[in-house]
C-alpha positions in Angstrom: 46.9 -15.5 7.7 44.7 -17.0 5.0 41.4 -16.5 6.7 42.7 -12.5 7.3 43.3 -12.3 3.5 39.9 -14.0 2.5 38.0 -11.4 4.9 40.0 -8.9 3.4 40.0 -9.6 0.0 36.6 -12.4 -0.5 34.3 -12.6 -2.8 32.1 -10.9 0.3 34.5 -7.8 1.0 34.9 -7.3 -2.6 31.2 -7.0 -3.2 30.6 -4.5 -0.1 33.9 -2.4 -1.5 32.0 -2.5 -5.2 29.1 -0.8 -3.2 31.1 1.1 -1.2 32.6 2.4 -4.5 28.7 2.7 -5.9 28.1 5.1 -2.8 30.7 7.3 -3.6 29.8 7.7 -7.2 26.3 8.5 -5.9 27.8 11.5 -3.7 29.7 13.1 -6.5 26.5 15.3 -7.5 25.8 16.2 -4.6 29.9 17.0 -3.7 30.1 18.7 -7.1 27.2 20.8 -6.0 29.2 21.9 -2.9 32.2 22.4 -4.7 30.0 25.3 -5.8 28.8 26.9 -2.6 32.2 26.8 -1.8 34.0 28.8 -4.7 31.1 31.1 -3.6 32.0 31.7 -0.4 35.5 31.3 -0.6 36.6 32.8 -4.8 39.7 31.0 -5.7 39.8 27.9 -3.6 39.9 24.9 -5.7 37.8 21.8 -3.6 39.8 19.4 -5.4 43.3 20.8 -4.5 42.6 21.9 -0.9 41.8 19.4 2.1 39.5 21.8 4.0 37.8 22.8 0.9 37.2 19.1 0.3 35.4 18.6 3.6 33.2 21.5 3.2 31.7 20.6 0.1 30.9 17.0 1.9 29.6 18.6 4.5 27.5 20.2 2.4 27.0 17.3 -0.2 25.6 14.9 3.0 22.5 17.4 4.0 21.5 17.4 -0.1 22.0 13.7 -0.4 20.0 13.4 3.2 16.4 15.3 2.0 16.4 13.6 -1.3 16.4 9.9 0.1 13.3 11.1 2.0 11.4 10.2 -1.7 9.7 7.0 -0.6 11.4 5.8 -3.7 14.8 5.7 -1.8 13.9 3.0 -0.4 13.3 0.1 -2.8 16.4 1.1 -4.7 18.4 1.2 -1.4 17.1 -2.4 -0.4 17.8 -3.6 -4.1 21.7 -2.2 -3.5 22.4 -3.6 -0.2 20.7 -7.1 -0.7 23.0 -7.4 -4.0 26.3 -6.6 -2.4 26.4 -6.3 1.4 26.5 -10.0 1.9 23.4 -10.1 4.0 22.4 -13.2 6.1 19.1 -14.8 5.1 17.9 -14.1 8.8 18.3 -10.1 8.2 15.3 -9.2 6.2 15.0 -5.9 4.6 11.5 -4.3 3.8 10.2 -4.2 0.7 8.1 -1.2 -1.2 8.7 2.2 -0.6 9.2 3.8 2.3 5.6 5.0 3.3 5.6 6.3 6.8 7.7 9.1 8.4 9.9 6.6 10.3 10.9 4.5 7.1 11.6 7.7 5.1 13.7 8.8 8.1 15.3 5.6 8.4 16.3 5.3 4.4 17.8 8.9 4.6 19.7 7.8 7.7 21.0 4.4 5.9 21.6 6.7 2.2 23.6 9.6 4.5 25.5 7.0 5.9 26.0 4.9 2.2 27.3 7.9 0.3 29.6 9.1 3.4 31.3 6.1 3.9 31.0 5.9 -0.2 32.8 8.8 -0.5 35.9 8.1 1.8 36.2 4.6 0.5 36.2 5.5 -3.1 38.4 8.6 -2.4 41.2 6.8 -0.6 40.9 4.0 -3.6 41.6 6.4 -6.1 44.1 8.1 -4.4 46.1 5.3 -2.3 45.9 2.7 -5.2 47.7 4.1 -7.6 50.6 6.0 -4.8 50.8 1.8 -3.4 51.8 0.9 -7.0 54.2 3.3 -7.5 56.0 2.8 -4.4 55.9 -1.3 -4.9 57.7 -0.4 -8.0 60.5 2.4 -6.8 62.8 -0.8 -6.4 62.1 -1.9 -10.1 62.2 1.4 -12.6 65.4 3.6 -12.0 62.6 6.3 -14.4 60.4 5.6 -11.6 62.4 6.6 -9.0 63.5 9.6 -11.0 60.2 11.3 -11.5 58.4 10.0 -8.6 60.4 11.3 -5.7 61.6 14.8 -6.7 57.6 15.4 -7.5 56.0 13.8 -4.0 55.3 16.9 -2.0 57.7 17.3 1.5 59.6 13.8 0.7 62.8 14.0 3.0 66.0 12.9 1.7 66.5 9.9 3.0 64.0 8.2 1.4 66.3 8.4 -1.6 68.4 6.2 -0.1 69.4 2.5 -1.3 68.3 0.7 1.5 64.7 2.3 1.7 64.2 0.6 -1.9 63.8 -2.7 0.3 61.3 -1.6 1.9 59.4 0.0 -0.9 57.3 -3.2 -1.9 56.5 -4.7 1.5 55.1 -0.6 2.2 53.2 -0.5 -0.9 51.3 -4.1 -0.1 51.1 -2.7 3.4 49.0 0.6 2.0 46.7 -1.9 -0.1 46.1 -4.2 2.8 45.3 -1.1 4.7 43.0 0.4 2.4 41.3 -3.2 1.9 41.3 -3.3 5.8 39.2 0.0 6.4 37.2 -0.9 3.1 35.8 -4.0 4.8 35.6 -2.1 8.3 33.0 0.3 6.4 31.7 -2.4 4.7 30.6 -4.2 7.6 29.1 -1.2 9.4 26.5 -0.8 6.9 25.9 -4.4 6.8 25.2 -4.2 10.3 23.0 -1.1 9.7 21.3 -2.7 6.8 18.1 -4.4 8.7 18.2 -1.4 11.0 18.0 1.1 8.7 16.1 -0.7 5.7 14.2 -3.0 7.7 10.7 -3.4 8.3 9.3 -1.2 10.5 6.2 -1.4 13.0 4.1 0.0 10.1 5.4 -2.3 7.8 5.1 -5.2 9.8 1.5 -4.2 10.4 1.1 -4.1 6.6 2.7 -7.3 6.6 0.2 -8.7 8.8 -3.1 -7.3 7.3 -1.9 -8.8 3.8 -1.2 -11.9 5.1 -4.7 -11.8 7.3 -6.6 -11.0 3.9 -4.7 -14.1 2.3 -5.8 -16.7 5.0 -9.5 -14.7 4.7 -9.4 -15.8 1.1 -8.2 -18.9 1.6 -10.7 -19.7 4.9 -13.6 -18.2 2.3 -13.0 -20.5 -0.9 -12.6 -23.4 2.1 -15.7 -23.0 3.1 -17.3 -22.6 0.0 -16.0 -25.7 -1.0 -16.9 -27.5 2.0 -20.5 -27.0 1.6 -21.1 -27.1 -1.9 -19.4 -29.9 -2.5 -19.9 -31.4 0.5 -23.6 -31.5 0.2 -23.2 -32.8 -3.4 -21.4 -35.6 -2.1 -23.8 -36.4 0.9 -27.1 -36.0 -1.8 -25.1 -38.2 -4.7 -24.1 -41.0 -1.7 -27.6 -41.1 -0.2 -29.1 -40.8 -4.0 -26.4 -43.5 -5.3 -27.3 -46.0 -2.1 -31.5 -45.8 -2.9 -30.8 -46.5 -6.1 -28.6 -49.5 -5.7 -31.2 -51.2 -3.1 -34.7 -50.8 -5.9 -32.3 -51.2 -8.8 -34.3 -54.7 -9.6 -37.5 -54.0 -7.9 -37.9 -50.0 -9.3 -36.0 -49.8 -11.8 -38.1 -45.9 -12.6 -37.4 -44.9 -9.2 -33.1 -45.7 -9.8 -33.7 -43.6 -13.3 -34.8 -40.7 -11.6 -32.1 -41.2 -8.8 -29.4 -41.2 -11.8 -30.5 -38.3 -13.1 -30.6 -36.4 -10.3 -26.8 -37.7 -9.7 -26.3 -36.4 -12.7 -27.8 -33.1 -12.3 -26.3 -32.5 -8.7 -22.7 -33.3 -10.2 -22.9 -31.3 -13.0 -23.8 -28.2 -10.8 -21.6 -29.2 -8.4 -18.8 -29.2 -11.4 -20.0 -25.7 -12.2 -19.7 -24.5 -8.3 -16.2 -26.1 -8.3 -15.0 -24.3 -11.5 -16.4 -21.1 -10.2 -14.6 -21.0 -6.6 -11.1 -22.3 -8.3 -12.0 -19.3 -11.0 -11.8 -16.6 -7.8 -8.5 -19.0 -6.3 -6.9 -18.6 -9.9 -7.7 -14.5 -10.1 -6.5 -14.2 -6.1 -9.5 -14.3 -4.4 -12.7 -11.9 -4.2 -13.2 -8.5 -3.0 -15.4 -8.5 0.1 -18.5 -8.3 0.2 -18.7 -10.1 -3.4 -21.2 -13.2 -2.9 -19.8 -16.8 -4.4 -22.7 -18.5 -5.8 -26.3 -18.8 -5.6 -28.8 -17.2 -3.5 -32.5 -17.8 -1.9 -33.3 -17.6 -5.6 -32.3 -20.4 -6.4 -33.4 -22.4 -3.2 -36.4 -24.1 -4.7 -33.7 -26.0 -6.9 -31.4 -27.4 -4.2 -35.0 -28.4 -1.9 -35.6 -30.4 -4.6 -32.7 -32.2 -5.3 -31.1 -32.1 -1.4 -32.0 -36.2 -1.3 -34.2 -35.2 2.0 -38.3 -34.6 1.9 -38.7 -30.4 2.8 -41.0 -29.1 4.1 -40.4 -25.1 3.0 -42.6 -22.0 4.3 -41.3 -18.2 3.6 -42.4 -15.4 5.3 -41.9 -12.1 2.8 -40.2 -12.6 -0.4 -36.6 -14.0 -0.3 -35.7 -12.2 -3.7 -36.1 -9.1 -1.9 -33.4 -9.9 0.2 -29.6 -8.5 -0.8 -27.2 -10.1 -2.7 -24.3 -10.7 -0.2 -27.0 -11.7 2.4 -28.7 -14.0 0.0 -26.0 -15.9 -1.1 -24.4 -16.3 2.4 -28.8 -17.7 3.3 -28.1 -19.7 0.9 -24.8 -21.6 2.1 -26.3 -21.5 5.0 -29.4 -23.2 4.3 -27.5 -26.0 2.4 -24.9 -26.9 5.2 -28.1 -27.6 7.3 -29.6 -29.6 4.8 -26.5 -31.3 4.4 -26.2 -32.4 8.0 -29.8 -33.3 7.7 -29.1 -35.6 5.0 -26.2 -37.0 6.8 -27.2 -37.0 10.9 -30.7 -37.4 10.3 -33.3 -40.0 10.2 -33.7 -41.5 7.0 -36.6 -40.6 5.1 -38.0 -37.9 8.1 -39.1 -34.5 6.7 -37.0 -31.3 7.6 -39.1 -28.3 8.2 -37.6 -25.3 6.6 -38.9 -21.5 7.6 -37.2 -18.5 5.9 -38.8 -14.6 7.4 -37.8 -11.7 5.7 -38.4 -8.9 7.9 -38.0 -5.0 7.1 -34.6 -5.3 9.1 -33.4 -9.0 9.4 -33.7 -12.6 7.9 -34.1 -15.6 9.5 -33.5 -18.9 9.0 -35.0 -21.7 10.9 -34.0 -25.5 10.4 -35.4 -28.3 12.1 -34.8 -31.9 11.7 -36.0 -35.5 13.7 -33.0 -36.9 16.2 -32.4 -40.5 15.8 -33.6 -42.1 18.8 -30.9 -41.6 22.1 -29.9 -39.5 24.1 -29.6 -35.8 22.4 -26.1 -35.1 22.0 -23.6 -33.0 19.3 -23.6 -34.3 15.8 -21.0 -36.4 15.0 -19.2 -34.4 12.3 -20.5 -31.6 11.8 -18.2 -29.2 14.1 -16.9 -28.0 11.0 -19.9 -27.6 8.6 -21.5 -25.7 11.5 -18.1 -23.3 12.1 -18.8 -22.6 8.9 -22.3 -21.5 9.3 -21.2 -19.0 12.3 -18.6 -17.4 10.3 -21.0 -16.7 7.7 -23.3 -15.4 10.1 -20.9 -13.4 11.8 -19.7 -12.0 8.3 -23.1 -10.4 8.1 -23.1 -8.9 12.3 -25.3 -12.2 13.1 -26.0 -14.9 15.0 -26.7 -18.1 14.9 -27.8 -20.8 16.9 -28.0 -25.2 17.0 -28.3 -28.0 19.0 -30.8 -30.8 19.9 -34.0 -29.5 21.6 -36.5 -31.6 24.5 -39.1 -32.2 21.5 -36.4 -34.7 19.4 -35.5 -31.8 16.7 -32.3 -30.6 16.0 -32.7 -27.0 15.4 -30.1 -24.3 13.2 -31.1 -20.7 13.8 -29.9 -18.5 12.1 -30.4 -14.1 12.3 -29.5 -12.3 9.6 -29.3 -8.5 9.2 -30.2 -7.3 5.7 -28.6 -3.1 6.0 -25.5 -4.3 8.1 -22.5 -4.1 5.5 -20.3 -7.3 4.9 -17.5 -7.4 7.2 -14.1 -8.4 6.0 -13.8 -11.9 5.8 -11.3 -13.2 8.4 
């Protein structure tokens, strides 16, 4: 019996009744509104005294309450409602925003029809039953009760007067509340069952859904990789840099100055690359297209501080080249160098070529093997991902691996008109 009551009468069947009782104060416009067609249509009939007049100013009230929770609006203020008091399971999403597409604005009329109707009856039959329950739990108790309540209920037969029927007044009243209680949580659990079928996401929602969270990981996947090679290379120049120095710090003690100072000048851009790229992570990313950092205009700077020799020839002039192109060259260029620096022989010049062309750039990297077999760089799966996606950002290609000569080569084809895609 206990668990019956607390379905009946919990904190959860209280809360669905409240907006139960919230639905039918949102239908009393609209019914107000049809009490008017009605005393139109039929002069002299009072909606609030006659039964059939009641039920044609709801059937009216339903279609008006219907086209106006077609306002994509509806919908946010519907979900609001029902995840506040229909007791919804955590596993039951609703959708969130307004109700965009034809099939969600259908959907929230549906679900705000079907709120207000069974509103309506809920809220009627508390406002009606309640009190009537009370009054006849009380017949037994209040001789005035009995005395104005019974002569004035409509077609009350005689016997109900009687002394013995007083018994059964109470258990009758409590048997009216636990009724109304019983088809309050009935309705209230039909539109908690309707809830994520009518409010829910739907396929155009999801697919919203899905393109948000795509440009989130695109963000994310784009700071990565600016990251990786910017600081990456720092740390591969400053380690390289740091070791020289260490091994002439007695014998050359000029040549571990200017190793020091270009540590320093390599960490404090570095710092400034670092501050930038957690600047877009702190604003929510960048619009595409936007470039992160330097470009071929500032390539003579990282040749000279890359901690390998270069050996740089351009064909055309690099500034010409456009600004999300240049920068991605550029990121490019220094995730080579970088895997130079690291996979490399020591001390062996990397031959740099850079060709602007009227409708493509191209990038061509090539640095000495250590002696072996030819085979994948250790390490630099990722750094070299990295260069494809950029690449591929741009509608190019690119290219690397060891060739018969002992080089490691890192093509790369850019095209300069081709519009930055979105970056996945």
């Amino acid at each position: 019996m206990t668990p019956l009551i607390g379905r009946l009468l919990g904190r959860r069947a209280r809360l669905r009744w409240l907006h139960l009782i919230v639905g039918g104060a949102l239908l009393m416009p609209y019914f107000l509104v049809g009490t008017v067609f009605v005393g139109l249509y039929a002069p002299g009939t009072s909606a609030f005294t006659s039964l059939p007049a009641q039920l044609t100013a709801v059937a009216c009230a339903l279609p008006m309450a219907a086209v106006t929770a077609l306002l994509p609006t509806a919908r946010p203020l519907s979900v609001a409602a029902a995840r506040a008091l229909c007791g919804l399971t955590p596993d039951r999403p609703l959708a969130d925003g307004p109700g965009r597409s034809r099939q969600a604005r259908i959907r929230c009329s549906a679900w705000f029809t079907l709120h207000v109707g069974l509103g309506g009856v809920i809220s009627g039959m508390t406002l009606a039953l309640v009190p009537f329950a009370v009054c006849v739990m009380g017949l037994p108790l209040f001789a005035a009760l009995r005395d104005s309540f019974v002569p004035h209920v409509p077609h009350v037969p005689p016997a109900l007067d009687r002394p013995w029927v007083l018994v059964l007044a109470p258990p009758a009243g409590a048997a009216m509340l636990l009724a109304l209680a019983g088809c309050a949580t009935a309705a209230g659990a039909l539109l908690a069952g309707r809830a994520p079928v009518l409010l829910g996401p739907t396929p155009d929602d999801r697919l919203a859904a899905a393109e948000r969270r795509a440009a989130d990981l695109a963000v994310r996947n784009r700071l990565a990789r600016e990251l990786h090679d910017s600081v990456g290379h720092a740390l591969s120049a400053v380690t390289l840099q740091a070791g020289a120095a260490r091994r002439v710090l007695d014998s050359d003690p000029e040549f571990a100055r200017r190793a020091l100072t270009a540590i320093e000048e390599t960490t404090r851009r570095t710092v400034g690359e670092l501050d930038a790229v957690l600047g877009l992570l702190r604003q929510g990313g960048e619009g595409p297209g936007t470039p992160a950092g330097p470009g071929l205009d500032a390539l003579g700077g990282l040749l000279a501080r890359c901690g390998v020799p270069v050996r740089y020839t351009a064909d055309g002039d690099p500034g010409t080249v456009p600004g999300p192109v240049s920068a991605e060259a550029y990121r490019i260029v220094q995730e080579g160098l970088s895997n130079a620096l690291r996979h490399g022989v020591p001390g062996s010049p990397v031959r740099l070529r850079v060709d602007v062309g009227p409708r493509e750039l191209g990038l061509v990297l090539d640095s000495a093997l250590p002696p072996g077999p030819p085979t994948a760089r250790p390490g630099g799966g990722r750094g070299l991902t990295g260069i494809a996606e950029r690449a591929l950002l741009l509608g190019g290609t690119t290219e690397s691996g060891p060739r018969d000569d002992g080089v490691w080569r890192l093509a790369a084809r850019l095209p300069l008109n081709t519009p930055v895609k979105e970056r996945r």
